[in-house]
N, CA and C atoms as a LAMMPS dump frame, in Angstrom:
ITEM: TIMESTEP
0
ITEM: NUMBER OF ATOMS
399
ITEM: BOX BOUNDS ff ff ff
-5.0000000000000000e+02 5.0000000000000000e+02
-5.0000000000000000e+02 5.0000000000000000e+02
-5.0000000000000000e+02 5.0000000000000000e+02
ITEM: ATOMS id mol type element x y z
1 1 1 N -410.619 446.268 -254.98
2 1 2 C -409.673 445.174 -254.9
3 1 3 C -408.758 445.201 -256.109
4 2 1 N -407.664 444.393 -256.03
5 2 2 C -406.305 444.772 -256.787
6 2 3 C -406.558 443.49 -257.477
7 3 1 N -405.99 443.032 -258.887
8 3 2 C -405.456 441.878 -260.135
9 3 3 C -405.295 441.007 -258.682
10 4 1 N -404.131 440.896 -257.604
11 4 2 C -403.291 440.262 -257.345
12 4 3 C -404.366 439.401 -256.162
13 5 1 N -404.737 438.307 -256.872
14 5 2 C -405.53 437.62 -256.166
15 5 3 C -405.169 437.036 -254.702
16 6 1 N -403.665 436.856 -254.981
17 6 2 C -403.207 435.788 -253.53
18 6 3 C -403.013 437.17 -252.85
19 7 1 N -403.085 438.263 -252.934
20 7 2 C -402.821 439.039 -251.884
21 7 3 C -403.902 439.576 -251.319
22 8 1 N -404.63 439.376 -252.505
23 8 2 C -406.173 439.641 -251.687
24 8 3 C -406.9 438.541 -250.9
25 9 1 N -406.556 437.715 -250.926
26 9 2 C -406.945 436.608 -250.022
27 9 3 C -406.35 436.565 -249.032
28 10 1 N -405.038 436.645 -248.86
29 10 2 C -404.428 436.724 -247.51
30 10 3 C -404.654 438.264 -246.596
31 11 1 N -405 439.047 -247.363
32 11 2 C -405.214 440.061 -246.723
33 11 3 C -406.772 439.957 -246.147
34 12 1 N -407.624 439.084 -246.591
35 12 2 C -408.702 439.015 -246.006
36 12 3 C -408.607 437.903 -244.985
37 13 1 N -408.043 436.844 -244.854
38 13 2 C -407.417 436.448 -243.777
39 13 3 C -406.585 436.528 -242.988
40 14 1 N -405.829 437.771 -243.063
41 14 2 C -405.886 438.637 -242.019
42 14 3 C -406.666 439.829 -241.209
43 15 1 N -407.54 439.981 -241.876
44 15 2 C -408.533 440.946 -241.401
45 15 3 C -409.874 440.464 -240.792
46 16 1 N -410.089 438.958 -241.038
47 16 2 C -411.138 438.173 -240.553
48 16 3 C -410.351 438.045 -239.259
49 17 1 N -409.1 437.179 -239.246
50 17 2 C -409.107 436.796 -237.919
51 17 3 C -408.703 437.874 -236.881
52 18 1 N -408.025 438.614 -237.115
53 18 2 C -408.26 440.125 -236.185
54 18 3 C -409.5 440.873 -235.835
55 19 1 N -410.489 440.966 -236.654
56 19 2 C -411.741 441.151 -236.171
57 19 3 C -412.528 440.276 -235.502
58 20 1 N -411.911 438.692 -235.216
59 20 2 C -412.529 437.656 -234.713
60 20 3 C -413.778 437.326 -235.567
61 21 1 N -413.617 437.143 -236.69
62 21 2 C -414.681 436.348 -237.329
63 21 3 C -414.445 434.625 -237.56
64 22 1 N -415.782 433.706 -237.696
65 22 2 C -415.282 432.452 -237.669
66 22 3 C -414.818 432.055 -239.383
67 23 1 N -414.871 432.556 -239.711
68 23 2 C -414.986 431.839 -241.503
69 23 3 C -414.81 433.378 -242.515
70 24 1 N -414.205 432.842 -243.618
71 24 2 C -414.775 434.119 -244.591
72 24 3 C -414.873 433.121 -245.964
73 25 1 N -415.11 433.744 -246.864
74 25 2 C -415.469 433.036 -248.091
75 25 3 C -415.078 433.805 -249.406
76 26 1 N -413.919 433.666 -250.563
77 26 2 C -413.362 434.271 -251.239
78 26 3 C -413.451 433.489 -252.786
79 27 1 N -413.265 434.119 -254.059
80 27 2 C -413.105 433.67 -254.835
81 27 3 C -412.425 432.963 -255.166
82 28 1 N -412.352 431.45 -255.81
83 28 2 C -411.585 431.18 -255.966
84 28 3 C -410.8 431.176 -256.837
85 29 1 N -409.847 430.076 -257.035
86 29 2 C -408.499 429.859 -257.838
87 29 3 C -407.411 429.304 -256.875
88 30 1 N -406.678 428.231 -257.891
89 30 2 C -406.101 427.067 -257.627
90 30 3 C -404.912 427.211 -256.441
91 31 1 N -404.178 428.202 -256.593
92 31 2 C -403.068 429.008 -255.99
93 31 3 C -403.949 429.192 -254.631
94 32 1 N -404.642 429.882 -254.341
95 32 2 C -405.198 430.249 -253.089
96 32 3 C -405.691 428.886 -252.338
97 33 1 N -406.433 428.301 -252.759
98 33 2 C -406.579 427.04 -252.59
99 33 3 C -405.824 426.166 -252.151
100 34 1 N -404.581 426.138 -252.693
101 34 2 C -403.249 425.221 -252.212
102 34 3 C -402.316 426.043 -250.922
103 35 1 N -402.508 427.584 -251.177
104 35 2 C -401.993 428.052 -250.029
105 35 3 C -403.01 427.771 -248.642
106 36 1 N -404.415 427.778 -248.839
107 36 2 C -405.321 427.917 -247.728
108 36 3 C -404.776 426.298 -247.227
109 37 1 N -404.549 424.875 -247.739
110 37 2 C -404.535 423.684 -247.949
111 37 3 C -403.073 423.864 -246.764
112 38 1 N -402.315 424.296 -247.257
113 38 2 C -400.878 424.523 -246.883
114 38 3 C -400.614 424.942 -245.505
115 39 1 N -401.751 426.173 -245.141
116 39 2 C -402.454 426.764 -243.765
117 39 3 C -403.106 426.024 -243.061
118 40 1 N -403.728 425.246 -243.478
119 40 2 C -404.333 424.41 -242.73
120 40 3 C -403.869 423.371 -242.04
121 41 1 N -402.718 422.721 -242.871
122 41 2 C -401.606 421.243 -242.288
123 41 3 C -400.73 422.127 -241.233
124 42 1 N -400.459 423.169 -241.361
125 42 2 C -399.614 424.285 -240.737
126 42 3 C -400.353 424.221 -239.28
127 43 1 N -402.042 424.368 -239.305
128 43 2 C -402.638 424.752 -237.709
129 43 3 C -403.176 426.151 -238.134
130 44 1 N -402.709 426.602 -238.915
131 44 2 C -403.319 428.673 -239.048
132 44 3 C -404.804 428.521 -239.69
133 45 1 N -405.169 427.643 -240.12
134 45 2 C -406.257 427.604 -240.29
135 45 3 C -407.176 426.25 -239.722
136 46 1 N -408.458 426.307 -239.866
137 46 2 C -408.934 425.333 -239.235
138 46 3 C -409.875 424.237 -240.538
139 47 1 N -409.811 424.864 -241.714
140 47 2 C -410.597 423.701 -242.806
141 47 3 C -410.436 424.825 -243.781
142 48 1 N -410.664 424.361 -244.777
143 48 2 C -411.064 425.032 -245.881
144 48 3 C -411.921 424.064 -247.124
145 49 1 N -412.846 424.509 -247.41
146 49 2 C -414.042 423.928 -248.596
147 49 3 C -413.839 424.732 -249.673
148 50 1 N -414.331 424.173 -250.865
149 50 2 C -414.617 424.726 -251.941
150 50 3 C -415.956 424.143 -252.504
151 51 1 N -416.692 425.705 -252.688
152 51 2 C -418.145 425.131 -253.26
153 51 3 C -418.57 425.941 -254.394
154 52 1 N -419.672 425.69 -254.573
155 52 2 C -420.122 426.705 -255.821
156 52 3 C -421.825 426.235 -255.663
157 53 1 N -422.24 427.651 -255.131
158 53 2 C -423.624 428.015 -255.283
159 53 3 C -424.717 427.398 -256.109
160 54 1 N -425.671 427.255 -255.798
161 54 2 C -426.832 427.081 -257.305
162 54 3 C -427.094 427.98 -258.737
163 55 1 N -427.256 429.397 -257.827
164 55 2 C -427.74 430.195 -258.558
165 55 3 C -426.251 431.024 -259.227
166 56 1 N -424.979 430.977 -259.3
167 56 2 C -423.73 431.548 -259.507
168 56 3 C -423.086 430.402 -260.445
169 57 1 N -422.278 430.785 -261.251
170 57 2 C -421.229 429.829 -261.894
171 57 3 C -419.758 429.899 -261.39
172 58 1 N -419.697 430.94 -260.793
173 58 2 C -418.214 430.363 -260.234
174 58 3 C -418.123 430.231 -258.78
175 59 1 N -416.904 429.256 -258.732
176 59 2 C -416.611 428.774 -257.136
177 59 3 C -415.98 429.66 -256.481
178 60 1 N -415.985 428.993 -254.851
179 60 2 C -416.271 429.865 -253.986
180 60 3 C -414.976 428.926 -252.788
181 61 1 N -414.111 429.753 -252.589
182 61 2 C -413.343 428.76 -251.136
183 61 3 C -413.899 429.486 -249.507
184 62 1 N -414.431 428.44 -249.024
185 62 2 C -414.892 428.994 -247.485
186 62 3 C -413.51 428.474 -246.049
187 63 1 N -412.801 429.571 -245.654
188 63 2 C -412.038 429.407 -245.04
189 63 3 C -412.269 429.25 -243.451
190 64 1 N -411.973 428.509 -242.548
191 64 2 C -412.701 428.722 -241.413
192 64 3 C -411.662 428.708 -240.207
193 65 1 N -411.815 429.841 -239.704
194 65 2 C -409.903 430.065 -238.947
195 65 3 C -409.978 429.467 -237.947
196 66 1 N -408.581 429.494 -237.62
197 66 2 C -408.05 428.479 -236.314
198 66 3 C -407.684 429.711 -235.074
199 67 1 N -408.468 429.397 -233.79
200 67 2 C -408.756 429.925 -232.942
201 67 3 C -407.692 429.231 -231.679
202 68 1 N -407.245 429.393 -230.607
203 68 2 C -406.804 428.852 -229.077
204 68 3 C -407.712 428.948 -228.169
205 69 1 N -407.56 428.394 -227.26
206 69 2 C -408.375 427.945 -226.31
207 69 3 C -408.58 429.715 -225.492
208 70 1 N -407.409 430.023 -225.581
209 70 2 C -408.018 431.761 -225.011
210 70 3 C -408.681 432.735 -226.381
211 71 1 N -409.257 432.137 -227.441
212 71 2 C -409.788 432.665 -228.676
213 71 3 C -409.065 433.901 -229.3
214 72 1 N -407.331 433.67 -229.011
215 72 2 C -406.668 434.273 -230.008
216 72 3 C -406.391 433.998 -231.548
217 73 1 N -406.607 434.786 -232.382
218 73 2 C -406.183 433.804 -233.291
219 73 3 C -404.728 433.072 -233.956
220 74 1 N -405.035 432.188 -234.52
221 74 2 C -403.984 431.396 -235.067
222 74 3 C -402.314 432.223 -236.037
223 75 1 N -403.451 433.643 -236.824
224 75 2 C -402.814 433.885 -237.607
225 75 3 C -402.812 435.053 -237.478
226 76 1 N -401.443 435.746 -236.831
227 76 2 C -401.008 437.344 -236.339
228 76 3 C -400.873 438.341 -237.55
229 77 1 N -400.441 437.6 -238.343
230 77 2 C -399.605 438.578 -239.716
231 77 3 C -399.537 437.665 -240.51
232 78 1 N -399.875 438.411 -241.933
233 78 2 C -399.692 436.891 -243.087
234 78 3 C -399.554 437.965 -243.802
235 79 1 N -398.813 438.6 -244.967
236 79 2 C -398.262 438.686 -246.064
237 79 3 C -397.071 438.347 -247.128
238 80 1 N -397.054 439.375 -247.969
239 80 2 C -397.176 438.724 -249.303
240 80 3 C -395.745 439.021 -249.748
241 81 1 N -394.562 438.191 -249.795
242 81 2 C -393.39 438.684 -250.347
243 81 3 C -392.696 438.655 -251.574
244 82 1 N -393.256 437.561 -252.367
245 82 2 C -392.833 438.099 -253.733
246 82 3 C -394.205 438.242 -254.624
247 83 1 N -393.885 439.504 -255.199
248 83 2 C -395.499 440.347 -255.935
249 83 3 C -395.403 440.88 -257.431
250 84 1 N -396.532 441.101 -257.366
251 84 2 C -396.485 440.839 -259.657
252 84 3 C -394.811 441.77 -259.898
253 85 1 N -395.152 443.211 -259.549
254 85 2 C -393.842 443.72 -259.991
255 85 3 C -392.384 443.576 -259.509
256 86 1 N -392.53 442.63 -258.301
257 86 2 C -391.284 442.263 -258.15
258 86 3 C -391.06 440.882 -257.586
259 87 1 N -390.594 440.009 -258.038
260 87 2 C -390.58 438.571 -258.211
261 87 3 C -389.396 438.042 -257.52
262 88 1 N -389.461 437.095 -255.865
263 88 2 C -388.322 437.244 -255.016
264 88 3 C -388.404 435.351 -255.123
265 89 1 N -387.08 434.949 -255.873
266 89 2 C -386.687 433.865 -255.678
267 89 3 C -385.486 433.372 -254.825
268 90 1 N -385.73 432.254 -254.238
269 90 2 C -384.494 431.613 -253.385
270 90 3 C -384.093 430.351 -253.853
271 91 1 N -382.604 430.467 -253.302
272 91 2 C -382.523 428.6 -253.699
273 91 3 C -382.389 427.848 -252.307
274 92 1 N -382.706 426.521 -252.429
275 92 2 C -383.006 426.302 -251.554
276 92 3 C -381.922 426.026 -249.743
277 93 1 N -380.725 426.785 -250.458
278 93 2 C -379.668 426.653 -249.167
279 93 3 C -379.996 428.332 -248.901
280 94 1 N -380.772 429.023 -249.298
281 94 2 C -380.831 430.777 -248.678
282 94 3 C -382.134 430.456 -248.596
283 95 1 N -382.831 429.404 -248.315
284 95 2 C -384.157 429.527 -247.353
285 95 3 C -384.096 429.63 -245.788
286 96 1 N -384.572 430.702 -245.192
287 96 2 C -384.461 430.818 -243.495
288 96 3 C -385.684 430.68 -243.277
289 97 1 N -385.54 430.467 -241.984
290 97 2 C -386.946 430.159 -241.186
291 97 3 C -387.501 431.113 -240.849
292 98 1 N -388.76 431.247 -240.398
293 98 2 C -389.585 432.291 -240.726
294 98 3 C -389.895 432.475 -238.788
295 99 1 N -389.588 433.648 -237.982
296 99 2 C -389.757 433.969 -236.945
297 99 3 C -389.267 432.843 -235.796
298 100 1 N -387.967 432.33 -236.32
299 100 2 C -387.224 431.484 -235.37
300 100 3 C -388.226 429.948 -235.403
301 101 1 N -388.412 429.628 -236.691
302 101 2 C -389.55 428.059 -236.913
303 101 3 C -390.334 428.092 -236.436
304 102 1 N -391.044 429.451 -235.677
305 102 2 C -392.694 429.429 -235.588
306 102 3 C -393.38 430.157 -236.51
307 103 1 N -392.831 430.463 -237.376
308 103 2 C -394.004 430.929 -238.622
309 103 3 C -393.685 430.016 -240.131
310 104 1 N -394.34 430.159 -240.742
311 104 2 C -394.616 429.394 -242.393
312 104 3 C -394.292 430.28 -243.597
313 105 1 N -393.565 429.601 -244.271
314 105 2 C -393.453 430.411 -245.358
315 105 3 C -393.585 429.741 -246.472
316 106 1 N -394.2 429.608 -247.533
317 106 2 C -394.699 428.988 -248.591
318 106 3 C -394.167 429.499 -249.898
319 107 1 N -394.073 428.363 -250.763
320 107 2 C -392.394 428.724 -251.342
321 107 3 C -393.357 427.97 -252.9
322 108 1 N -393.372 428.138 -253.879
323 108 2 C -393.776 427.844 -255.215
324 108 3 C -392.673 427.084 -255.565
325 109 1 N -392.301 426.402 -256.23
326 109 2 C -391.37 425.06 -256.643
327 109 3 C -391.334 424.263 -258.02
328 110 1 N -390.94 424.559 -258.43
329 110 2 C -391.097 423.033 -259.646
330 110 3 C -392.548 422.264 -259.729
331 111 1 N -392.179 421.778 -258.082
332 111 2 C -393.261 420.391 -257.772
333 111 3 C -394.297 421.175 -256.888
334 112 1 N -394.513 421.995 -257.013
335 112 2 C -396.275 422.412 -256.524
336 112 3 C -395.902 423.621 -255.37
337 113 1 N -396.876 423.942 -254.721
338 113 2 C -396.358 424.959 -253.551
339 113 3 C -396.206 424.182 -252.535
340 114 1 N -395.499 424.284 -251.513
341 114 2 C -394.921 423.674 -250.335
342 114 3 C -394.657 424.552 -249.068
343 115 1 N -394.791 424.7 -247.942
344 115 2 C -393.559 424.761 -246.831
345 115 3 C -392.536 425.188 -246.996
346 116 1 N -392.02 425.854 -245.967
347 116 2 C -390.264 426.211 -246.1
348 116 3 C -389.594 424.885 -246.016
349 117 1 N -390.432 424.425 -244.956
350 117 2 C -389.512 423.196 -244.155
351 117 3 C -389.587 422.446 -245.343
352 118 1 N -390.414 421.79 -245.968
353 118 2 C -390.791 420.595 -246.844
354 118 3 C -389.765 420.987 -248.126
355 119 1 N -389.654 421.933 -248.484
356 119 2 C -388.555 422.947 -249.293
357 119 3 C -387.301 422.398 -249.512
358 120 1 N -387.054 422.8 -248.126
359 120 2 C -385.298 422.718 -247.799
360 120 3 C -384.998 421.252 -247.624
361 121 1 N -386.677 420.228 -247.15
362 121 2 C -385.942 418.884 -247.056
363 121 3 C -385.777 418.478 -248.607
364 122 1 N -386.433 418.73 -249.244
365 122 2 C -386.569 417.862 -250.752
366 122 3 C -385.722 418.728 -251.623
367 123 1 N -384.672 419.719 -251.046
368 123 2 C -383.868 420.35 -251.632
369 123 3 C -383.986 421.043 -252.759
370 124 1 N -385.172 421.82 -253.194
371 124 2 C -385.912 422.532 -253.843
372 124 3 C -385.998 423.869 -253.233
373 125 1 N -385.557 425.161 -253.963
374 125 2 C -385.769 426.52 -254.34
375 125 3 C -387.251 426.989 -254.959
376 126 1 N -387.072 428.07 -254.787
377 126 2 C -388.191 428.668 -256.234
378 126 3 C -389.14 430.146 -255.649
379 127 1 N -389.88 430.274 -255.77
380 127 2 C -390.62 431.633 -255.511
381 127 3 C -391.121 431.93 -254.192
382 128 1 N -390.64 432.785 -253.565
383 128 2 C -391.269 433.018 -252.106
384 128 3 C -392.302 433.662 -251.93
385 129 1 N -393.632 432.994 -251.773
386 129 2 C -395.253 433.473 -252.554
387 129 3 C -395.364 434.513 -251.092
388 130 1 N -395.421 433.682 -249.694
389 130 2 C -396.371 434.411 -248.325
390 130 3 C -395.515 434.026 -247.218
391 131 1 N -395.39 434.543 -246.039
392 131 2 C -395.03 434.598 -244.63
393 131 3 C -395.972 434.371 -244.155
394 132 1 N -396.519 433.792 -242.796
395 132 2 C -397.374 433.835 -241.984
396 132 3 C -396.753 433.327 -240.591
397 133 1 N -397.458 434.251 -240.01
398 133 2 C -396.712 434.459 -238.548
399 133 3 C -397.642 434.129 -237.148
């Protein structure tokens, strides 16, 4: 596994829900956490917890994916568009929608991570972290 934590998390939630697994469980940190949080109000995911073991000292986020009634999953494609060595900012009138407003794109901000949509309403720019489709 690579430094780049949020990409390793989304890459394991994409590889859980393509293999049809119900849940996976990743290290945490705060960033992943607020993106899984972000996935979840979205529908691409179905909960997310954070715990921490007895016998371990560090925490643990348990993700648990969002499935359809024909048990496709929620989340087709999710990566990562701006990355350690190259850093992709927008302002917030060159934010587009992500697969014609059916996908999410999560945007770092001033005021916390957000939505495209939530973005462009509160007229806020800033780092374009993930796509999810």
């Amino acid at each position: 596994m690579s430094v780049d934590t949020i990409a390793n998390f989304l890459s394991s939630i994409k590889n859980a829900s393509m293999s049809g697994k119900a849940s996976i469980e990743t290290p945490y940190s705060k960033i992943c956490e607020s993106i899984a949080k972000i996935m979840a109000e979205n529908g691409y995911i179905a909960e997310v917890k954070v715990f921490k073991e007895k016998d371990s000292s560090h925490k643990q986020i348990r993700v648990d994916l969002a499935y359809d009634e024909f048990n496709r999953p929620a989340v087709s494609d999710v990566y990562r568009v701006s990355k350690p060595g190259l850093r992709i900012y927008k302002g917030y009138k060159d934010l587009k929608l992500v697969a014609g407003g059916s996908g999410l794109s999560i945007i770092s901000t001033s005021r916390g991570l957000m939505s495209l949509k939530e973005a462009r309403y509160k007229k806020l720019g800033g780092e374009v972290v993930c796509k999810v489709l």
